[in-house]
N, C-alpha and C positions, 0 to 999 in steps of 0.2 A: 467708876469715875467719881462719881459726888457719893457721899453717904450722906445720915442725917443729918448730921449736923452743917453740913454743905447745903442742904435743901430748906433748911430753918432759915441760915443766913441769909439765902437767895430771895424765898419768900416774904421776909422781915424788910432786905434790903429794897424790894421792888417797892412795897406799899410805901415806907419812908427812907428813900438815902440820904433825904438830910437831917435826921435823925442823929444827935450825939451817937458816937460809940460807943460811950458809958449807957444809953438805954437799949440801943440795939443788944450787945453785947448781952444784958437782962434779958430780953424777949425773945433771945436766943439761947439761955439759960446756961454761957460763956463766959471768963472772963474776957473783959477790954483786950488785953495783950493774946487771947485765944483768938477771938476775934480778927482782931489785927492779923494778924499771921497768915489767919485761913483766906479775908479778903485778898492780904498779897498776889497769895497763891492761885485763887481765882482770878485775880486780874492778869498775872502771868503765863496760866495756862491757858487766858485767851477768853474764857468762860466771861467773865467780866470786862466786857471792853470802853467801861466809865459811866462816869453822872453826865446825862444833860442836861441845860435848861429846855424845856418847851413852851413854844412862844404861840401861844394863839393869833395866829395871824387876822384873824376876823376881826378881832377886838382893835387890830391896826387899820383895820378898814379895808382889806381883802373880802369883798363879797362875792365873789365867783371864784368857783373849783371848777376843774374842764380838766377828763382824760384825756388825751389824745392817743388814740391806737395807730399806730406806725405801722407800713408795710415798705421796706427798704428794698431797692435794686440791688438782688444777689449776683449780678453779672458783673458788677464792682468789684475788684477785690479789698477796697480797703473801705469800702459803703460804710461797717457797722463804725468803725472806728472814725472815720471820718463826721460822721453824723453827733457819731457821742460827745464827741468833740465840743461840736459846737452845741450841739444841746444845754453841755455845761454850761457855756457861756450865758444861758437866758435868764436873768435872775430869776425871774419870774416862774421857772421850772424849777420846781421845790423837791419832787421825786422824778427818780430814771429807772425803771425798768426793764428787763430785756430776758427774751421767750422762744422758746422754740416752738413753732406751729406758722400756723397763716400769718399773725401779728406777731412782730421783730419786735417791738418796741412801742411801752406805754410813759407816755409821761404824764404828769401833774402839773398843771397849772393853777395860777392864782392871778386874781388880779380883780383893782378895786370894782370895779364895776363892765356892764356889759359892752358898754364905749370904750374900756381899755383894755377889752379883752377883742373886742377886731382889732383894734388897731395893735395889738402885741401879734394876731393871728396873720394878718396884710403882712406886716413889716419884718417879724422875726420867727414865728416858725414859718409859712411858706418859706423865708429864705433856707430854711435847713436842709444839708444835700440830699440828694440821691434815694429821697423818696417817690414809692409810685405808688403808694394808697395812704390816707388820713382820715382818719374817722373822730370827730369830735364829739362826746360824751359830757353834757353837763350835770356836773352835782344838785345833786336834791336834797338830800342830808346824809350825815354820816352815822351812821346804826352800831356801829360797833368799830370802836379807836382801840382799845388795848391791847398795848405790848406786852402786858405781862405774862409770865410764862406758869404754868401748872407743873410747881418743881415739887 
């Protein structure tokens, strides 16, 4: 599926995507227009599915991370979906997760501080359906964040 020069790009592209294509391109030992082409193609086979920004939400004044491990009523039939539902809706729920085992579902939370993280917990996940077990997990630090992949 990738050869080397797929793995060059991929590597090159992860450390800087916003990197000119005239230097990547070099430190991918490509031309620009080679380059270009093989990105395409990565981005159309799916392999590539874009740049993001990433926004340190700390630095916004998010001081509290909190898992929440979800255990959902399976005698529901539309429980998962109904739940996911609204889970979207909490802004404050930054990741969605969903597991097979004991715990159905983990989410991520944020929130400025630990006064607005009851009051997100009282008011908006309690309301969340069709759960019968939540287990709250607060963050301590994060030890290891990278996306990048070993291409």
């Amino acid at each position: 599926m990738l050869d080397d020069a797929d793995r060059r790009i991929l590597r090159q592209y992860q450390a800087t995507p916003e990197a000119p294509m005239s230097d990547l391109a070099e430190r991918c030992g490509l031309t620009a227009t080679t380059l270009s082409r093989r990105l395409d193609r990565l981005r159309a086979s799916g392999v590539l599915r874009g740049v993001r920004g990433v926004i340190d939400w700390q630095v916004l004044g998010y001081a509290v991370e909190v898992s929440l491990r979800v255990t959902l009523d399976k005698s529901v039939p539309r429980a998962f979906d109904e739940f996911l539902q609204r889970a979207r809706d909490v802004p404050e729920v930054i990741e969605i997760q969903t597991f097979l085992g004991q715990v159905d579902v983990r989410l991520s939370v944020i929130a400025r501080d630990l006064a607005h993280y009851q009051e997100l917990y009282r008011e908006k996940l309690l309301a969340l359906p069709h759960m019968t077990d939540l287990e709250a997990l607060m963050h301590i630090a994060r030890l290891k964040g990278d996306e990048t992949l070993p291409v």
